[in-house]
C-alpha positions, 0 to 999 in steps of 0.5 A: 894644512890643506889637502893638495890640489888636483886641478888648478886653473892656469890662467888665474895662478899666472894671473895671480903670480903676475899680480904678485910680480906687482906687488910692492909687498912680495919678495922675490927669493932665488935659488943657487941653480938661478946664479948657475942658469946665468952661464947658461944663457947667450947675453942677450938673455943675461942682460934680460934677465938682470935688467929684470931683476934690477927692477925688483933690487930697486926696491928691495924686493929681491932677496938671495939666500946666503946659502945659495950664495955660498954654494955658487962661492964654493964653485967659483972659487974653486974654478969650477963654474966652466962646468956650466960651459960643457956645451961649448967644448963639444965644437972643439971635439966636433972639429977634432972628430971631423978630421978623422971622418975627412981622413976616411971618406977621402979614402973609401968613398969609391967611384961608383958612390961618388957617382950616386951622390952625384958628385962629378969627380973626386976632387970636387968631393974633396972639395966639399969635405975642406969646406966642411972643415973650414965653415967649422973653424969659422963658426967657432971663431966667436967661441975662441975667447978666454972662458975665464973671462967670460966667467968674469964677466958673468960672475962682475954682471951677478955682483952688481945686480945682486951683492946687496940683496943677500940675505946675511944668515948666520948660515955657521950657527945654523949648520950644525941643529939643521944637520941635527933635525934635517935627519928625523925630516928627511926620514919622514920625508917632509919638505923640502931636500929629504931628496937629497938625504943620500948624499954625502955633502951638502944634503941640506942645503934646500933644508937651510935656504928653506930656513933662511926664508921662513927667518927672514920673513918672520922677523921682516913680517913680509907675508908674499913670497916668490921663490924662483928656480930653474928646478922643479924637485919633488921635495919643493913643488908638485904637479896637480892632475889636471888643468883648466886653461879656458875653460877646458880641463887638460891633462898636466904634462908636457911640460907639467906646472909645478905648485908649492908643496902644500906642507911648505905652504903650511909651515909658511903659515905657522911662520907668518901667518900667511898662505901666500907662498908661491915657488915658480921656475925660469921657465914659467916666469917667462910664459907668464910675461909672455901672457902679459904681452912683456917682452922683456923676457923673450930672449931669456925664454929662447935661451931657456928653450935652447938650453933644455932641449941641449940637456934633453940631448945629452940625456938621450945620448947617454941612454943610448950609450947606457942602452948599447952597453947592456944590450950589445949593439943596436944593430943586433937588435935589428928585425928584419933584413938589413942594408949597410951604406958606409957603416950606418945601418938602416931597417928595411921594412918587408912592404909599407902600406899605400897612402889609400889604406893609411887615409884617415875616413876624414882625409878620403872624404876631403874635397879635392885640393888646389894645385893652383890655390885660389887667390886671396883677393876672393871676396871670401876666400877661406872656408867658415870652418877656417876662420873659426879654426876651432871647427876645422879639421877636414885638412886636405893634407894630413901631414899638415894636420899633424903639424897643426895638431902638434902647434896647438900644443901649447909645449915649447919641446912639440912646437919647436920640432913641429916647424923643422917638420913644417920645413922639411916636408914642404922643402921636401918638395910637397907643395902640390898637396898644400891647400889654401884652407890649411895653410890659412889654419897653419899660418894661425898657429904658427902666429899661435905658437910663436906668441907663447913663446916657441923660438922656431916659430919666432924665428919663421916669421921674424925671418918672413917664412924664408925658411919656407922653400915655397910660391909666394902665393902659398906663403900669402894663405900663411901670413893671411892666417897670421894676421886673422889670428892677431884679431879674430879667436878660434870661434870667428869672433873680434878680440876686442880688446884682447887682442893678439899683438905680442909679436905684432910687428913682425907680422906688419913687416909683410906689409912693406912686402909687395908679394903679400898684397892679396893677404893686406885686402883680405884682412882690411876686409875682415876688419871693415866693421871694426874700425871704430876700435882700431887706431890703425889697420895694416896696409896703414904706414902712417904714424900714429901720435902718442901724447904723455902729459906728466909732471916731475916727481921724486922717488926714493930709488930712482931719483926725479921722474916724469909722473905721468898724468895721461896718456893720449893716442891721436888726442884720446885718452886711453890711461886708466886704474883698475887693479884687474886687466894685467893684459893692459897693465903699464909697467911702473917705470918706463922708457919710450921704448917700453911705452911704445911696445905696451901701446903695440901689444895693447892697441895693435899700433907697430912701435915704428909707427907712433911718435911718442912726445910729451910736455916736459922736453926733459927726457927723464924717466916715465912713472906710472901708478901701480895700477895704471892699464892702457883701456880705450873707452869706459871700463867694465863694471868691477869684476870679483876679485878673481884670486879669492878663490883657490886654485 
């Protein structure tokens, strides 16, 4: 057995569980909280999510536990699967509780308060209150359906993805010696489930899933596992220290990664004499896609985001609750002298600070900002610090250098809340202290946080920063970052070949859009010594061919495709092998649509742009070989084989 680790390199574990998602030689086992995440998820992120796992049931590469299958069996059958669907109920109470509050704001809202609210008369009050009440029945029309039969749906969407990928264990006979030796584990505390050796029923169903994998891989001589959850126990995984993400070690929090238990991996190998054991959640598989330029997963990983941040409130609220029941009210707990408005009571501070005291040296030191910001068209607009952002940090305004420290995050949960503080402030009002620098900076990473996955800063640019209440010549400093960000890294330099495409058309829609002009010139201007490794530049509109030459093959899973032979992008070649490069790597069968999205994030050529053809006209099914990456001109010489070492 080996000892744990403490530090892992993130970018080669994504990189190998991305190399083993390929692998034809791995199993994919998942866990019963992956059939009860399906009731979580919107459907957009069902379908994703299925059609996902279609591709690995294809080859039989995707087992389900017959115990996991069991435990979901035991909920459904017993109706209880629209526990998962709690969420949902709290608009009803919503609607309810409503009508009580309308009830006593009609009738103790005086004059006077009406009046500082700026509200003209009663009845306009009254007005407002009916048209919260009607908005709220109608945003809950769509949620009216019969719960059951969204639960049939889901539960008819599982059965045809997964009924033959379950493993068939004789989980009866194994019930009883599980229960029998699960005691003397649990008491020494080895893995996995001695966590739940206090509870009364079903204490060792990890313990019996655990035993059906290591069965199944053994008689099977399958020595590659993937067990995917949406749980991250103590009794299965642990999070390392520390991890190295380019480079630079970082603390491992917010969010941890979680790796196998090195005790698992161990037994793993007395069992196949293989180490090759690796245990992900949901949450990493999407960010994993997401590195690999997939967006297959997208939806799935802004339902994740949703979901987590629903149960992060419900634990608040109910700490809360917790909190006030031991302590008395919170309002007795309050120092200081107090104002009561209409029953909610707020904490009066004795004197704040003035903004010359609370000035960081950096921010006092800054140069004056632009009330009128200067225009893109400048030859050279923005700061050299800007355009390797990794050096700046003399931001005119400080608030925007919190954000911006708080996008650079690389966690969902400190994104997500950073653009609803982006919104608030500057929809607050505050666009005299926004300097064209720091809003260049800001756009970056914006685009930056939105390409890990973040569904606030997704949805900023997929909704063209309407979310922004500001001038179009500030918003024009933003896109101007976005799309510097796409092709430039934070030292100033060329992606080359690594460019930032993931959501790249969604940046290209601004240049359709005549108010963002200025930020087209400047980045055609960046780019001018680039144009040999470019196939467009944006301000480009004009369509691209995609040329496929292939040729019919049969395949034991998905009957007569088209082989792909070579693949040309306005008649050159750009289809190679190579076992390394995951970036670039095709996805084995593939449709137009697919294709074209690899070639945009790959070549930075929007989807909308390329006419895709080939030489059959049959419109079967495209097959590429495992190993098949989009690479334009010659590889580099082999690198090593960058898993041979640990993690």
């Amino acid at each position: 057995m080996k000892f744990p680790v403490t530090v892992i390199d993130k970018d080669l574990y994504f990189q190998k569980i991305s190399a083993l998602l390929l692998d034809d030689e791995c199993v994919l086992f998942i866990d019963t909280n992956i059939l009860a995440t399906f009731f979580k998820l919107n459907a957009d992120a069902r379908k994703e999510l299925l059609d996902w796992m279609e591709t690995f049931t294809q080859k039989d590469r995707l087992k389900t536990p017959t115990w996991a299958l069991n435990e979901y069996t035991k909920r459904f059958v017993r109706k209880r699967t629209g526990d998962y669907l709690s969420t949902g109920d709290k608009l009803k109470t919503i609607i309810k509780e409503f009508k009580e509050v309308r009830k006593f704001l009609s009738m103790h809202v005086d004059e006077e308060s009406l009046k500082l609210a700026k509200y003209a008369d009663r009845p306009a009050y009254i007005q407002d209150l009916d048209k919260v009440s009607t908005t709220l029945e109608k945003v809950s029309g769509p949620l009216r359906s019969r719960k059951s039969d969204y639960i049939v749906k889901i539960n008819e969407d599982l059965q045809r993805v997964l009924e033959g990928t379950v493993i068939e264990s004789d989980i009866f006979s194994m019930v009883e010696p599980v229960g029998n030796y699960g005691a003397h584990r649990f008491r020494t505390e080895l893995p996995p489930g001695f966590e739940d050796g206090h509870k009364d029923f079903n204490a060792y169903g990890d313990l019996i899933i655990w035993q059906e994998i290591l069965a199944f891989c053994k008689a099977r001589n399958r020595k590659k596992v993937l067990i995917l959850t949406n749980d991250q126990k103590p009794d299965w995984m642990y999070a390392p220290y520390q991890l190295l993400i380019k480079g630079r070690r970082v603390s491992n929090n917010e969010p941890e990664l979680k790796i196998a238990d090195p005790r698992l991996i161990y037994e793993f190998r007395l069992a196949t004499y293989s180490e090759e054991l690796y245990i992900i959640n949901l949450e990493t598989l999407t960010k994993i896609a997401i590195e690999d330029n997939r967006k297959d997963l997208l939806n799935v990983a802004r339902a994740l985001q949703l979901v987590k941040e629903e149960e992060t409130a419900k634990e608040e609220e109910e700490e809360a609750v917790a909190m006030e029941d031991s302590s008395g009210t919170l309002a007795e707990e309050t120092e200081g002298p107090v104002e009561e408005q209409l029953g909610e009571t707020f904490a009066v501070p004795e004197e704040l600070p003035s903004e010359e005291a609370t000035a960081s040296p950096v921010e006092k030191a800054a140069e004056p900002f632009d009330t009128e910001p200067a225009p893109v068209a400048r030859k050279q607009p923005y700061a050299q610090a800007a355009l390797a952002d990794a050096t700046y940090i003399s931001f005119v305004d400080p608030k925007i250098a919190d954000i911006v420290e708080k996008l650079k995050s690389h966690s969902w949960y400190t994104q997500n809340p950073a653009i609803d503080e982006l919104a608030e402030y500057v929809n607050r009002g505050n666009n005299s202290r926004l300097y064209h620098n720091d809003l260049f900076v800001l756009g970056r990473n914006i685009y930056q946080s939105a390409t890990g996955g973040a569904y606030s800063a997704i949805d900023l640019i997929e909704n063209k920063l309407s979310r922004l209440n500001m001038a179009f010549k500030l918003k024009s400093h933003i896109v101007a970052g976005m799309f510097y960000e796409i092709y430039f890294d934070s030292q100033g330099s060329f992606r080359g070949h690594n460019l930032k495409s993931y959501l790249l058309s969604d940046v290209f829609a601004f240049q359709t859009d005549a108010n963002y002009t200025e930020a087209i010139a400047f980045i055609n201007r960046e780019l001018q010594h680039h144009l040999g490794e470019l196939f467009v530049l944006p301000g480009n509109t004009s369509n691209v061919t995609v040329e496929l030459i292939v040729e019919e093959v049969e395949t034991s899973w998905a009957g007569t495709m088209l082989g792909v032979k070579d693949l040309k992008i306005d008649g050159e070649s750009v289809l190679k092998y190579s076992e390394l490069y995951y970036h670039h790597r095709l996805k084995q069968t593939s449709g137009e649509s697919n294709i074209k999205e690899q070639i945009e994030s790959v070549f930075a050529i929007p989807s909308t742009q390329q006419v895709l053809k080939d030489n059959s006209g049959k419109g079967l099914p495209y097959l590429f070989e495992n190993n098949a990456i989009l690479w334009r001109g010659e590889l580099p010489p082999a690198a090593k084989n960058v898993f041979a070492a640990d993690f």
